[in-house]
N, C-alpha and C positions, 0 to 999 in steps of 0.2 A: 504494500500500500504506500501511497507516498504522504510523507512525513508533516506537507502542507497543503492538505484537500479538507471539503468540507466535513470531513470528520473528525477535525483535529478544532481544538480552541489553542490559538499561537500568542504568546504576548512577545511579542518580539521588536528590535528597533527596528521597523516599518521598512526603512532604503528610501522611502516617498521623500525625499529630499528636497527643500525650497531651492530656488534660484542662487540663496544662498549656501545651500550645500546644507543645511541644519534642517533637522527630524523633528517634527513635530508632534508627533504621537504617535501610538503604540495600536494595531489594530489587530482584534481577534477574527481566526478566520471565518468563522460561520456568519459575519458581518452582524455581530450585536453591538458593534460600536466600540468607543472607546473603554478601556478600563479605568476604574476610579482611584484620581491620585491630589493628594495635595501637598504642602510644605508648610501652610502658615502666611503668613501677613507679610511680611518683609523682601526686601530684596537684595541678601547677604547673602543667597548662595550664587558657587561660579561650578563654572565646568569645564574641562576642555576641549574646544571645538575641534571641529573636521578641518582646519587649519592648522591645526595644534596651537590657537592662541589659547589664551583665560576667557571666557565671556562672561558677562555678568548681567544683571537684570539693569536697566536705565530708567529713568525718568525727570521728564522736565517736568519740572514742580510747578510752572506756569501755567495759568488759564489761559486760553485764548491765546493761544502763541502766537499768531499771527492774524488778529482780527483786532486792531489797534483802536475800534472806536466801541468797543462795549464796556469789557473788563477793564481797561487801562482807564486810569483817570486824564485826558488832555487839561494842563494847568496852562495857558496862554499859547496851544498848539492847537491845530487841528489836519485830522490826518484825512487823506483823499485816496481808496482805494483801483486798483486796476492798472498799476502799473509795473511797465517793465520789468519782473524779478532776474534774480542774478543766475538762477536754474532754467531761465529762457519762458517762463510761464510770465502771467501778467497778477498774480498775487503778491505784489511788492507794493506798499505805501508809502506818499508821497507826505511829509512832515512838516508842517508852516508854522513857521513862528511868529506871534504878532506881539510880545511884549520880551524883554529883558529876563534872563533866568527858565526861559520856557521851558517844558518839560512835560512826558508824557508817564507815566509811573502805574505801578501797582503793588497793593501791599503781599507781603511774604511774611511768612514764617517758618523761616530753616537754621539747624543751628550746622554747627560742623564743617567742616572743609566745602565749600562750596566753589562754581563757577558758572558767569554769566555769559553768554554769547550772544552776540545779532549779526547778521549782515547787515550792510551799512551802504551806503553811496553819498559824494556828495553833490548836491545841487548848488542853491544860492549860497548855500552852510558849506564850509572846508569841513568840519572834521561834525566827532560825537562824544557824548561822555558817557561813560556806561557808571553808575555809582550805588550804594548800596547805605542807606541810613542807618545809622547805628553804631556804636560804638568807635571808633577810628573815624565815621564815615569814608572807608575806601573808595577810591574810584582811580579811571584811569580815562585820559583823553585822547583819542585818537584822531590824526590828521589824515584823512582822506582824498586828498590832493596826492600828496608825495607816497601814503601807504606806510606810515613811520609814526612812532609813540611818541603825541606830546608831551606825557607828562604821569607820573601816578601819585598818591598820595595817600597816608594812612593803611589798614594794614594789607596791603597787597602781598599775593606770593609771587605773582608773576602774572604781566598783560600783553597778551600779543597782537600782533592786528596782520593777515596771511587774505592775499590775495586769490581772487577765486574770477577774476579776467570781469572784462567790459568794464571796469571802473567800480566793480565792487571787491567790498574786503567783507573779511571774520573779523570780527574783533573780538576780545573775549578776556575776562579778567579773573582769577582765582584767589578767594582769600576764605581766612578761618573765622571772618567776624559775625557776629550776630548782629540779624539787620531785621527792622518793620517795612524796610521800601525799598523797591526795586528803579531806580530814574534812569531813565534818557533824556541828555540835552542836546539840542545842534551845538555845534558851536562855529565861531570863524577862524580865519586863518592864524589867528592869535592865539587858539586856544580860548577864547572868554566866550562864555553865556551873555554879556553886557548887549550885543545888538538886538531893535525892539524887530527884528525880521528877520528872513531866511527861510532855509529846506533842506531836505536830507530826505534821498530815502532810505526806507528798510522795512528789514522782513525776516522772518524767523525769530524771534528771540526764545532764549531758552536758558535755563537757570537748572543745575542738576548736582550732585552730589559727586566730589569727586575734584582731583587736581587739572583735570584738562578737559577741554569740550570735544564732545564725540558729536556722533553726525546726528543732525537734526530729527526732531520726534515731534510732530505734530499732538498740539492739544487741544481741547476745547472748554466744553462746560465741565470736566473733569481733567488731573493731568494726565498728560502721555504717557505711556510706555513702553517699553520694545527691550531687545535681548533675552535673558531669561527670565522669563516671569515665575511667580509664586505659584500658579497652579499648573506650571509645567515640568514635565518629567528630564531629568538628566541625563541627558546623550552623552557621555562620556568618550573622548578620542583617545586620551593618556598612552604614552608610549610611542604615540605615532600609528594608532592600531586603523584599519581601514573601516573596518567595522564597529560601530558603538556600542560600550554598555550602558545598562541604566545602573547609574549611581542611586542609592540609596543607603546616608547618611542618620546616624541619631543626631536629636540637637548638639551642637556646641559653640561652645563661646569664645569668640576674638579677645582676650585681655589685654591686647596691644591697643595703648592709644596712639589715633592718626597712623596705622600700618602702612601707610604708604607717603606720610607727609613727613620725612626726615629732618626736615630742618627746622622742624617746630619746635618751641622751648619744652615740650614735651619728652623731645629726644635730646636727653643732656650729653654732652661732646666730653669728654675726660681722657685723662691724663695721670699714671701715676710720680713723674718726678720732673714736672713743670714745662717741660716742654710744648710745642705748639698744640692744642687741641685740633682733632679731625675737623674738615671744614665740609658741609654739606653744600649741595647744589641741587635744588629740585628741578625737576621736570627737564634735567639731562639727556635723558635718552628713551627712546623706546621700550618698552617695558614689554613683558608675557603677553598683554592685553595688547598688544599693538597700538599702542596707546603712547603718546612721548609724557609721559608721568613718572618716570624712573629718576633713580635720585644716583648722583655721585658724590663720594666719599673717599677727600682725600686725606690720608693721615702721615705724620712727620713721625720718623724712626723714634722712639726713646734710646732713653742711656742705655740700657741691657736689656738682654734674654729678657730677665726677670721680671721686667717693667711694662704695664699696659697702655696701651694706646685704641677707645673704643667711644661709639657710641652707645648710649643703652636707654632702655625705655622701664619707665618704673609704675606701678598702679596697686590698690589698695587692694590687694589681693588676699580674700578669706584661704588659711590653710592650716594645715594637719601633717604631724609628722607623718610618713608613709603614705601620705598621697603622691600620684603620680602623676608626671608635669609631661609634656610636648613642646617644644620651641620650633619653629619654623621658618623660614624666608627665603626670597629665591636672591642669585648672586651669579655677577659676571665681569671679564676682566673688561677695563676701561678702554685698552688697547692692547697691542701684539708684547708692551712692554710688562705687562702683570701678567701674562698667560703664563701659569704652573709657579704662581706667587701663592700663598694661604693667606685665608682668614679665616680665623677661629670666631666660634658663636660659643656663650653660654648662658647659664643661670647663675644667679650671686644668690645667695641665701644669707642672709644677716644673722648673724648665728651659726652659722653654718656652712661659709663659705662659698669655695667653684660648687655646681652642678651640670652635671652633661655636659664638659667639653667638648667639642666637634672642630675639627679642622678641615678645611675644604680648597682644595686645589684649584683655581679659578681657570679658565677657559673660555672660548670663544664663543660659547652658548650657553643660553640661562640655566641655571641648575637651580632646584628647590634644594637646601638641605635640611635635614632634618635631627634633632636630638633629642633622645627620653630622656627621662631622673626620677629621682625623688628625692621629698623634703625630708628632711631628717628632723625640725625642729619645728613646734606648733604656732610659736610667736615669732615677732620679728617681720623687719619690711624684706621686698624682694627685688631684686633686677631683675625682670621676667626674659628678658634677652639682652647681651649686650654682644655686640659686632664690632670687630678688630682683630686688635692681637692680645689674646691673654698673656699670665704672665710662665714664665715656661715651665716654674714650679709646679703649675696647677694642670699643667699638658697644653700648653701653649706654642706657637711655632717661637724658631727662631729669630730676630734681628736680619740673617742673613736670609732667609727665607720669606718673610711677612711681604703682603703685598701693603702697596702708600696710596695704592690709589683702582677704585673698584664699584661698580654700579648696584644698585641695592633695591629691591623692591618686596611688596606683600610680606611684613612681616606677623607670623603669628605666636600664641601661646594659649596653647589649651591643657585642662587642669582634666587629663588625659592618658590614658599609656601608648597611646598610637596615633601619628598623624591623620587627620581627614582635609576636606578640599579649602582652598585659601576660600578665609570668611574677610570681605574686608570692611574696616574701621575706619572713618573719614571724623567719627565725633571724642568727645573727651572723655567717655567712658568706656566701659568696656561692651560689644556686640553679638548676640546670638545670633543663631543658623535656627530656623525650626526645623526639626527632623520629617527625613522623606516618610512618609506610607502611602500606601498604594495595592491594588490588585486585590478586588475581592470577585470570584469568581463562584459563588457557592450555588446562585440561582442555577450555572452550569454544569453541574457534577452526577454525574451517574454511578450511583451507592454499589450498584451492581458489580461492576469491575472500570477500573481505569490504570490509566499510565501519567506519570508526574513525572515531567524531567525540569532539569534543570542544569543551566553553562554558568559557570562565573567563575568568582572570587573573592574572599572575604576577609576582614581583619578581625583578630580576638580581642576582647575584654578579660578582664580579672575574672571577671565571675559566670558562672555558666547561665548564660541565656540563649533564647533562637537565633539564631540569624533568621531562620523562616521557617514555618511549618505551616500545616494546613490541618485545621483542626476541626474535630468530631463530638457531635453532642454526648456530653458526658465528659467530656476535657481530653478524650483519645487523639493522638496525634500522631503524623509522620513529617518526618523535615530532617535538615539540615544544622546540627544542634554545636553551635560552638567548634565548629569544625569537624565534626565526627557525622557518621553515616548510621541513624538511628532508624529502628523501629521498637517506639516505645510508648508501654501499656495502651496495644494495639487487640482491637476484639476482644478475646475475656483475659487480657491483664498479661499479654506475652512482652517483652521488655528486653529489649536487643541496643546495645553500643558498638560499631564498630573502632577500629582505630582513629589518631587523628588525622586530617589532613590537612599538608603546607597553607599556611595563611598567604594572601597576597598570590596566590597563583593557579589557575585556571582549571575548573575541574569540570566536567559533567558526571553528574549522578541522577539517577531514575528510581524510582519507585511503584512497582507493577503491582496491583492487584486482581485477580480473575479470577473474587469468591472463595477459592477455595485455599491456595496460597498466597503470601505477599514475598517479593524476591525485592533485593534493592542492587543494583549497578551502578558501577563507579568504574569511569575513566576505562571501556571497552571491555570490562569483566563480571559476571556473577560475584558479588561481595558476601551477598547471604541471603538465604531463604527461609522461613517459617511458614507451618500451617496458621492459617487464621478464618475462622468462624465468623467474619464480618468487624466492618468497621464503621458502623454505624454513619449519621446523618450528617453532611455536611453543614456546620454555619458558620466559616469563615473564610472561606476559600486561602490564599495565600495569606499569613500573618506574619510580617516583619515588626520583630521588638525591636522598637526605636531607643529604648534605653542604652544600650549595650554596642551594638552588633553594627557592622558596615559591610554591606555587600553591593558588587558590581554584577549585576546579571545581563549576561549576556545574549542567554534564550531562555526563555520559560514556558515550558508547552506540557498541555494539559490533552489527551486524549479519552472520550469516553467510552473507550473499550481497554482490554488486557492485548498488549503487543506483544509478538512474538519472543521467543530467546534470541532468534537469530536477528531482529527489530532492533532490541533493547541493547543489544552490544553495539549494533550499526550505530545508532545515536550515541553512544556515550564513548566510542573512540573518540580519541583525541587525534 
């Protein structure tokens, strides 16, 4: 029989692939539609795409992104739409000013690393000011004749203004201040708001969470979104693989503040015997996300081996002796002169000193590294990451070895014993991931006999829970239990563990039922067999505990009959 005909229920990554090459959903074959999956309210998780970038979910926080006469307040402007846009379309607004200080605005509420963008042109008006009320009042003026920044002020990170042809530009401005107002003013070739006239136009504006502006998202009476949304499932590429898993994650938490904004007073620059402190640079280079948000970090040699040279991030972190920690962040040389230079990552424990040292050989391509620990001491504050060079007492590289200069991005730490996917933090506290669930398939199950496979991969927790099972009224279950090939208190109470199997690497295993025996396979062989006298009513179909467990599924197919032995190997060769 073939393995995807209408007698088979498939949850599989689809192949239906957008224009962008990205999967959108999961389709079972007998066409009942999609399977049921959520994540939660947020937009903290990423994945990695069929590009092999980072994607992440987006959103312009803006109403009316581009309908400049409803949502927007005009304060001595008035905007006139239908014209010219910079994308060849005629949705571009024409901006007139008839008094001094004019300006078009609307109110916001965002706190955390933020950045605004518009497209711009100028008319009667040389340039624009993009600004942001509140605290510093930041803003930044751009000259729209020459294409050149007049000017920025108050707490900017960085304002660019990037040509996009016909006389229009981006402009767009990143800072970490909390604001109640979003302005745009024209302005003249001076730079000043002071003349009672002029024009400009523009179109698109967009306001989003994050050190640089990505590509425009339309919004309206609600905001926009686009990339990975909250109620969609994760297509995982990792490794370079051609084919996608679905990721499904338990919650966890970012404790890194600003994980991608290195130069914030957040991230303290140190030195242990006076020497120059590391000097950051944001939005250096292209980052994972294809994104230019990536930070450089240059650091001056200290006196000796012994002596450190790091930045590191600190936050009010609740902990337990013997609790187990993760550190994370990705790293790459700056040029051909740091490649097979080190930088060591750790934990400082006050009280209790280095934890997880890691040293990592820099190269030509981004690497995540990653290090476990634990805390040895209940009180006390913590360096939850610091990046540099340890000291060499503690397992630190050498003086002659250390790289001085090296690009840095997505740093994490979770209160954890295994890495999961970069969560990122733009705000000053710490950021959760809601955890994946997904696939209930029970209205489809035939009690009678079936076949349950399953392709993946999966990480361990301390404590024995599912990665998945599929469970039976009365609490009788079959699955995949903490890495082991179980059939357990199945029918009248028969209770079967097999060995374990490798975490992180690629299994297929089955589970046949056909009434009268249950047999389970793994990876092209008979694992084990028992009689079993029924296994009563399905009402859960697949159940992933999200507490615990991370697994990458790569197929998961449900058949409502018993497949052959000669079937049952065919699928579960590797």
């Amino acid at each position: 029989m073939s393995f995807f005909d209408d007698a088979s229920l498939a949850f599989l990554p689809s192949g239906a692939a957008g224009k962008d090459g990205k999967a959108y959903s999961i389709k079972p074959t007998d066409g009942t539609g999609d399977f049921t999956f959520s994540r939660g309210s947020n937009l903290t998780a990423t994945r990695i795409g069929a590009d092999g970038l980072i994607e992440k979910g987006r959103e312009n926080l803006l109403l009316r992104s581009n309908q400049f006469d409803t949502t927007w307040a005009n304060i001595g402007t008035s905007p006139t739409s239908g014209q010219s846009g910079y994308d060849g379309s005629s949705d571009a607004w024409l901006l007139t000013k008839s008094a001094a200080s004019a300006r078009i605005q609307q109110s916001i509420s965002v706190s955390g690393v933020k950045t605004i963008s518009l497209y711009a042109k100028a008319n009667a008006s040389a340039g624009v000011t993009l600004r942001l009320d509140g605290g510093t009042n930041p803003n930044a003026k751009f000259d729209l004749v020459n294409g050149v920044l007049f000017e920025t002020s108050g707490d900017v990170v960085e304002a660019k203004i990037e040509s996009v042809g016909n006389g229009w530009y981006r402009c767009s401005m990143s800072t970490d201040n909390d604001a109640t107002y979003l302005r745009i003013y024209p302005l003249d070739s001076s730079g000043s708001t002071a003349p009672t006239s002029g024009s400009i136009y523009i179109q698109d504006a967009q306001l989003e969470i994050g050190l640089a502006a990505t590509d425009y998202i339309e919004s309206g009476a609600t905001t926009g979104k686009a990339g990975l949304l909250e109620d969609e499932p994760r297509f995982d590429y990792s490794g370079g693989a051609t084919c996608p898993s679905l990721l499904l994650e338990p919650s966890r938490t970012n404790e890194i503040i600003f994980s991608e904004y290195f130069g914030s007073s957040e991230w303290i620059k140190r030195t242990s015997d006076g020497t120059a402190v590391p000097v950051v640079t944001d939005n250096y280079a292209v980052s994972p996300e294809g994104v230019q948000n990536a930070a450089r970090v240059v650091v001056t040699k200290p006196s000796t081996d012994n002596d450190f040279a790091v930045i590191n991030n600190n936050n009010g972190l609740v902990k337990s002796a013997g609790d187990k920690f993760t550190l994370s962040v990705y790293l790459k040389a700056t040029d051909a002169s740091q490649v097979g230079k080190i930088v060591d990552i750790y934990t400082y424990e006050i009280g209790g000193a280095y934890r997880a040292v890691k040293s990592h050989i820099l190269t030509n391509d981004w690497v995540r590294l990653d290090a476990i620990g634990t805390f040895i001491v209940s009180t006390g504050n913590v360096e939850l990451i610091n990046i540099g060079k340890a000291r060499s007492s503690a397992g630190g590289t050498t003086l002659a070895n250390m790289a001085t200069d090296f690009l840095v991005y997505g740093a994490q730490f979770e209160q954890a014993s295994y890495p999961t996917s970069y969560i990122p933090n733009h705000s000053g506290g710490s950021v959760t991931r809601g955890a994946d669930s997904a696939l209930d398939f029970s209205s489809s199950v035939n009690n009678d006999s079936f076949t349950f496979f399953f392709e993946g991969s999966f990480s361990l927790a301390d404590s024995a829970f599912y990665d998945m099972r599929v469970l039976t009224a009365g609490g009788n279950h079959i699955g995949y239990y903490k890495g082991f090939v179980p059939i357990y208190n199945l029918g009248s109470g028969q209770s079967f563990y097999g060995s374990s199997l490798a975490e992180n690497t690629n299994h297929k295993v089955l589970f046949m039922y056909d009434g009268v025996n249950a047999k389970f396979y793994r990876n092209g062989s008979l694992y084990h067999s028992v009689a079993a006298s029924g296994v009563g009513t399905f009402v859960d179909g697949l159940v992933y505990n999200t507490d615990e467990e991370g697994l990458k599924i790569k197929q998961l197919l449900y058949f409502p009959t018993a497949l052959s032995d000669a079937d049952c190997i065919t699928l579960t060769t590797l």
